[in-house]
N, CA and C of each residue as an Amber inpcrd file, in Angstrom:
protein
   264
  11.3450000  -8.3470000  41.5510000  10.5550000  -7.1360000  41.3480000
  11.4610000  -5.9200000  41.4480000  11.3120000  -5.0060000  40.5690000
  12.2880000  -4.1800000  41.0160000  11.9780000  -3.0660000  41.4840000
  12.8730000  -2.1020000  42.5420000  12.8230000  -1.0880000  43.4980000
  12.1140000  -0.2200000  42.7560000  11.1440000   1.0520000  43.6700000
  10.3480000   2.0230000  43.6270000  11.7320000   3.0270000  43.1970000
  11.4190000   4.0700000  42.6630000  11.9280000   5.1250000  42.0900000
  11.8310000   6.1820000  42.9910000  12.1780000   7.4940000  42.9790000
  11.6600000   8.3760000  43.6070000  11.0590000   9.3550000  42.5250000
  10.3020000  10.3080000  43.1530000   9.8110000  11.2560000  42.2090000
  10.5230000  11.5110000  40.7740000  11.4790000  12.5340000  41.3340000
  12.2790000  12.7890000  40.5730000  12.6990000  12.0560000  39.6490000
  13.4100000  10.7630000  39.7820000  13.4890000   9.6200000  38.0860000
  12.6990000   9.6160000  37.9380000  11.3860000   9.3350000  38.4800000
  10.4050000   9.1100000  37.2970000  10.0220000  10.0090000  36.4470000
   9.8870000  11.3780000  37.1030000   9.7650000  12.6560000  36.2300000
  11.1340000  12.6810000  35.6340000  12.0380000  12.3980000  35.2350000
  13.7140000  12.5570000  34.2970000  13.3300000  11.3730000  33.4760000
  12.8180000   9.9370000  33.5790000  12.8430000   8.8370000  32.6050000
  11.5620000   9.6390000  31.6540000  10.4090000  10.0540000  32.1900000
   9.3830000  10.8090000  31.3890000  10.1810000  11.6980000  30.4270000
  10.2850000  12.3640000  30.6200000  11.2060000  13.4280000  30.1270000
  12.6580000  13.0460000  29.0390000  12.5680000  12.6230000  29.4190000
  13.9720000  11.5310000  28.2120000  13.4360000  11.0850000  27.4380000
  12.2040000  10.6760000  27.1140000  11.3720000   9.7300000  26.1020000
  10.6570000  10.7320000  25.8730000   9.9260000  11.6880000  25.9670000
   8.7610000  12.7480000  25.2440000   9.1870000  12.7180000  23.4170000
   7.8140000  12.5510000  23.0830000   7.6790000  12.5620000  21.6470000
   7.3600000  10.6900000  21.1700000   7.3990000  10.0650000  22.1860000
   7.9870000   8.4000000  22.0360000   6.2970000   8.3850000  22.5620000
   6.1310000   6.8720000  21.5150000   4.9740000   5.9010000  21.8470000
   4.8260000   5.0570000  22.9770000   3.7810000   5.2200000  23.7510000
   3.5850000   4.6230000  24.9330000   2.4020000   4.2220000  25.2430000
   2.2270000   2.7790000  26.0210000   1.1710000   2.4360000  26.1610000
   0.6430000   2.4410000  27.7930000  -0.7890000   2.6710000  28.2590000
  -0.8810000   2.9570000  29.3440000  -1.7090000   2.0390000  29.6470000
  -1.6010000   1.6120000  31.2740000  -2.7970000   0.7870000  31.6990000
  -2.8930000   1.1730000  32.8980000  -4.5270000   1.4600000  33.1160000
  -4.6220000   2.4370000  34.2280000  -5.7770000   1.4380000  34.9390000
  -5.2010000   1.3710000  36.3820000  -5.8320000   0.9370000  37.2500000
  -7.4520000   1.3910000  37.6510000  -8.6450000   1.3470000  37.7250000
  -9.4730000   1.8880000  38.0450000 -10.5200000   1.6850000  39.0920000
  -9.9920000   0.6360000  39.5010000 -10.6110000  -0.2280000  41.1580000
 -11.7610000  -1.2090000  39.9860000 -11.6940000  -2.2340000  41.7400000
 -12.9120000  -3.1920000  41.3440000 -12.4780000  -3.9430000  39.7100000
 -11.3480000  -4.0480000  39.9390000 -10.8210000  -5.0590000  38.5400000
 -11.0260000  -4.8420000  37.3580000 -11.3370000  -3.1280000  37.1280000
 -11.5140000  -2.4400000  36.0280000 -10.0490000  -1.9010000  35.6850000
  -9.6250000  -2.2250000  34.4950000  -8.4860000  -1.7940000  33.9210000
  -8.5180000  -1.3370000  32.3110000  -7.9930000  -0.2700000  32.1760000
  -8.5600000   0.2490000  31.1420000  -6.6820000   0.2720000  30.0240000
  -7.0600000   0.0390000  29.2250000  -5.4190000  -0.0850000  28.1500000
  -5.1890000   1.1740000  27.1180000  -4.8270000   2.1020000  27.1220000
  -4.8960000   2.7460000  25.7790000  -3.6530000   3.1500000  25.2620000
  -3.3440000   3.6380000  23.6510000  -2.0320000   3.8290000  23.4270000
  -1.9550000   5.0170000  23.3590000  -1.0160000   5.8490000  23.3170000
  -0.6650000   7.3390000  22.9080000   0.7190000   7.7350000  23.1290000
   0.9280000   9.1020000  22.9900000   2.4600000  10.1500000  22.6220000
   2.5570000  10.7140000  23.8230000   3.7870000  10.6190000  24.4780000
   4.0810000  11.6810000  25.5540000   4.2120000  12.5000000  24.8940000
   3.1510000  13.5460000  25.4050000   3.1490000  15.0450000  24.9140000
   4.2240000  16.3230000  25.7180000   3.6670000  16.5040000  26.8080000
   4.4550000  17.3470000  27.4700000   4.2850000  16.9380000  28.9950000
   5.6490000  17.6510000  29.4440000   5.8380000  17.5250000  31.1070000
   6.0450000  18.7920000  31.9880000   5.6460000  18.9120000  33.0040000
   5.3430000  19.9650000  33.6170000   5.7000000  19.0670000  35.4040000
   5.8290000  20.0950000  36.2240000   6.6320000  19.6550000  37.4710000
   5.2760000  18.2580000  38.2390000   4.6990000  18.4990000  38.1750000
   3.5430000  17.5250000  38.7520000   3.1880000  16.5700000  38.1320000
   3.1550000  17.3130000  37.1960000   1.7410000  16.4540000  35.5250000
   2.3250000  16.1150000  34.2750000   2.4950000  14.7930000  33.8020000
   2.4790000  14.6550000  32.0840000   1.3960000  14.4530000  31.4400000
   1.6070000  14.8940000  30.1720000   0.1370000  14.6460000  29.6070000
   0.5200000  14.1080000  28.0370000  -0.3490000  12.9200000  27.7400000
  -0.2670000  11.9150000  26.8790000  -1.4580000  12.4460000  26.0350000
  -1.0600000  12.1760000  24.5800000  -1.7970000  12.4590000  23.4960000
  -2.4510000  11.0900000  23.2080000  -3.9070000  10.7220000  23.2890000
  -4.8020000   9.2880000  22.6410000  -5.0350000   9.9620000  21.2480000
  -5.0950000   8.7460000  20.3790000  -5.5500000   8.9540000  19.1740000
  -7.1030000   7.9310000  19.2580000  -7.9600000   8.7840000  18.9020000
  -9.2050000   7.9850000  19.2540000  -9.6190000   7.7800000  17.7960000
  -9.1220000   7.8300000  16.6040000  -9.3350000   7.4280000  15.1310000
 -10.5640000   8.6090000  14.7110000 -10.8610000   8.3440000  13.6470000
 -11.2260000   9.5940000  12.9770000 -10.9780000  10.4770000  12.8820000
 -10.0480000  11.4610000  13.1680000  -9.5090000  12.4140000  12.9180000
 -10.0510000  13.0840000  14.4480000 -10.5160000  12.5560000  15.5650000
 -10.3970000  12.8800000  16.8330000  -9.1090000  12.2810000  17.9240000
  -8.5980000  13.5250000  18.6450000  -8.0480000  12.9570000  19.7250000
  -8.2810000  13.4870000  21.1180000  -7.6720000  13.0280000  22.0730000
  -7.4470000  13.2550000  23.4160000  -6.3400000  13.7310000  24.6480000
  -6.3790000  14.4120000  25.0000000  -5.2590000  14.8390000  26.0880000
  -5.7220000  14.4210000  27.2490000  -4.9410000  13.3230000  27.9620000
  -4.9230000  13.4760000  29.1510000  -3.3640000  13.2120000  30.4670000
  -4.2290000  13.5390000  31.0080000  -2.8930000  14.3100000  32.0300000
  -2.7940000  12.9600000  33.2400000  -1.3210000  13.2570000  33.9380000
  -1.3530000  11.8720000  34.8080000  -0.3870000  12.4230000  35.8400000
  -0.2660000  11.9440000  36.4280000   0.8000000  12.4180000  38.3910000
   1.9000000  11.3730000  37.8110000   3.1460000  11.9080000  38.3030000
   3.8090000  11.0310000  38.2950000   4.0860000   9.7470000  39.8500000
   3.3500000  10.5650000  40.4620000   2.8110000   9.7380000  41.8610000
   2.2480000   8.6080000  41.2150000   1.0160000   8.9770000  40.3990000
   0.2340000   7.7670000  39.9220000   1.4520000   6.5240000  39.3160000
   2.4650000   7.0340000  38.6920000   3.6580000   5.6570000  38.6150000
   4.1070000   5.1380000  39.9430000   4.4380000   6.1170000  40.4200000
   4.6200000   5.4370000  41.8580000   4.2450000   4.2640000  42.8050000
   2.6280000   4.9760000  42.8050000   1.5430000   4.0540000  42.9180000
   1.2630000   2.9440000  42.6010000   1.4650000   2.8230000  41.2770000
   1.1380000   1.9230000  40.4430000   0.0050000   1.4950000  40.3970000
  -0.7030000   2.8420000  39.9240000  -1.9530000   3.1910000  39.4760000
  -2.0700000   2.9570000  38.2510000  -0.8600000   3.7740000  37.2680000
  -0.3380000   3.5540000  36.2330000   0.3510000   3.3530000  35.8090000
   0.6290000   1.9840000  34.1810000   1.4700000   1.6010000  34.4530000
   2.2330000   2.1600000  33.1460000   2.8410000   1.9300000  32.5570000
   3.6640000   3.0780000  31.1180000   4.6530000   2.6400000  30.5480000
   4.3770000   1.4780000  29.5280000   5.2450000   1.0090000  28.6830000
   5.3870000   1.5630000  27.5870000   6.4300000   1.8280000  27.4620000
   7.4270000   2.5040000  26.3550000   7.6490000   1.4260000  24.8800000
   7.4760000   1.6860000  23.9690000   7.8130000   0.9490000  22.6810000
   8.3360000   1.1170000  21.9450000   9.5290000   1.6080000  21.8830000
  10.4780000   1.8900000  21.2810000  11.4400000   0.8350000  20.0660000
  11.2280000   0.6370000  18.8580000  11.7990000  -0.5270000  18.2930000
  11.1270000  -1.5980000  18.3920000   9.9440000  -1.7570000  18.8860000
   9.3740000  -2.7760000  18.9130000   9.6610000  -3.2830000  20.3490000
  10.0400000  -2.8370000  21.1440000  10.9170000  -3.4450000  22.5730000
  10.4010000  -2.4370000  23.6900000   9.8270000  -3.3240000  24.6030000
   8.8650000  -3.0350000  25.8550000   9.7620000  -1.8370000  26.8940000
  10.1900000  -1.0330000  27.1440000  10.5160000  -0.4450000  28.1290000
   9.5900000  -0.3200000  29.4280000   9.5080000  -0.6140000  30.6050000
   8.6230000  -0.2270000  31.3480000   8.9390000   0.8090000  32.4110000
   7.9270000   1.6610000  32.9190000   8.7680000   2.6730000  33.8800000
   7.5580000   2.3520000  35.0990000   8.9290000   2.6780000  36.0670000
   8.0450000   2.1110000  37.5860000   8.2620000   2.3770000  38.5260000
């Protein structure tokens, strides 16, 4: 398994990939887990916030802690080339 990060990498690996496809799976208690794909949009000292494409010509912004990686609340695979990056 590999070692916890500290804040900081995880906010610098975010930040190195913005504009890149990523997939999220977010913990939600009680064995509810929810999967969705989207764009790192932008980063800010606390908060990133990921662009969903919800089809039809609607989308979504939502925002995430980088604590929540920490946590591993959420989890944030990167797809780059077809090839899984995970950040953790």
């Amino acid at each position: 398994m590999a070692t916890k990060k500290t804040l900081t990498e995880i906010m610098q690996t975010v930040q190195d990939h913005l504009g890149e496809k990523v997939i999220l799976r977010t913990n939600k208690g009680r064995k509810k887990v929810k999967i969705k794909e989207g764009i790192l949009l932008e980063t800010y000292p606390a908060v990133f916030i990921v662009r969903i494409d919800l089809g039809l010509e609607s989308e979504r912004k939502i925002s995430y802690s980088y604590s929540d990686i920490l946590t591993e609340t959420v989890e944030v695979t990167l797809t780059e080339n077809d090839q899984r990056i995970y950040i953790s």
